[in-house]
N, C-alpha and C positions, 0 to 999 in steps of 0.2 A: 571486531572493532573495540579496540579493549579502550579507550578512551571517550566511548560513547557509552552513558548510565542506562543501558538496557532493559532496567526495570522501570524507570521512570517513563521512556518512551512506551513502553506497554500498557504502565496505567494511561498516560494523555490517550493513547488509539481506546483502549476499553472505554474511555468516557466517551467516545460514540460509536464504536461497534464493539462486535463479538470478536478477540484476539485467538487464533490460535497460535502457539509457537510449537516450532520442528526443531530438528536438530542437523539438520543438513537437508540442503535444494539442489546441491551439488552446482552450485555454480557462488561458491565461496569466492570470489575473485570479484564476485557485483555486492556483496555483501557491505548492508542489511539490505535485504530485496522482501518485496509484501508483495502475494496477492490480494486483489482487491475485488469479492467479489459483489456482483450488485445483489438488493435486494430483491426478494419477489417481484415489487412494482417495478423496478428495473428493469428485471430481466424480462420482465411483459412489456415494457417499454422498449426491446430490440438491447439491452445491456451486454457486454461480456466481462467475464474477469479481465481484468489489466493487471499487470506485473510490474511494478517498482523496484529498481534495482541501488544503489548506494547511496539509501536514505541513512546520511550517517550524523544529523546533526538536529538541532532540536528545530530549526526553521522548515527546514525539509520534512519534519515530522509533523508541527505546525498543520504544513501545506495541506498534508494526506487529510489531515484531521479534520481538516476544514471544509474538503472538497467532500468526504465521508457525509462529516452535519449538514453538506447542499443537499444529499441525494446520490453522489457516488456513480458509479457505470449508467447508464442509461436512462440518469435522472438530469444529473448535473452537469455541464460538459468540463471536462478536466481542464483544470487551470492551468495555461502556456507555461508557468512555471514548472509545473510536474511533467511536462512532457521531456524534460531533458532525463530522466529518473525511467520514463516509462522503455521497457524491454520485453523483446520474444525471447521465453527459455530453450536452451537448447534443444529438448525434448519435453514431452509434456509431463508437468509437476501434479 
C-alpha cells in the first residue's frame, strides 16, 4: 500500500501492543492484514487470534488500536466496525 505511511501505523499499534512486522502472509491481495493476538488474560478468557485484513487507512488503524486498549480477543468484544476487516487465511500463518 504505497500510499499508506507504514511506519506511522506501527508506531500508533506499538503505543498499545507489541508489533511484529513480516515480510509476506502470502495473501498480499487483503493487504495490510494484522493478526491479533489476545493476551494471557484473554486467552484464559476463551480468546483467539483474529486476523484483520485491508487495514489500509489511518481510521481502520484507529479502530484495531482502540479495540487492542479495551482488552482485544477474549477481553473486549470486536467492534461491528472491525468486523468488515476481520478474515480466515487461506492456510494457517
Amino acid at each position: 500500500m504505497p500510499a499508506l505511511d507504514h511506519d506511522e501505523q506501527i508506531r500508533r499499534l506499538a503505543e498499545v501492543a507489541d508489533v511484529h512486522v513480516t515480510d509476506c502472509l502470502d495473501v498480499c491481495d487483503q493487504a495490510n492484514v494484522f493478526g491479533v493476538q489476545p493476551s494471557s488474560e484473554g486467552r484464559a478468557a476463551g480468546g483467539r487470534p483474529v486476523w484483520l485484513a485491508l487495514v489500509n487507512d489511518q481510521g481502520a488503524t484507529a479502530d484495531v488500536a482502540e479495540w487492542i486498549r479495551a482488552g482485544g480477543p477474549g477481553l473486549a468484544p470486536m467492534p461491528p466496525i472491525l468486523e468488515r476487516h476481520r478474515f480466515t487465511p487461506p492456510r494457517p500463518l
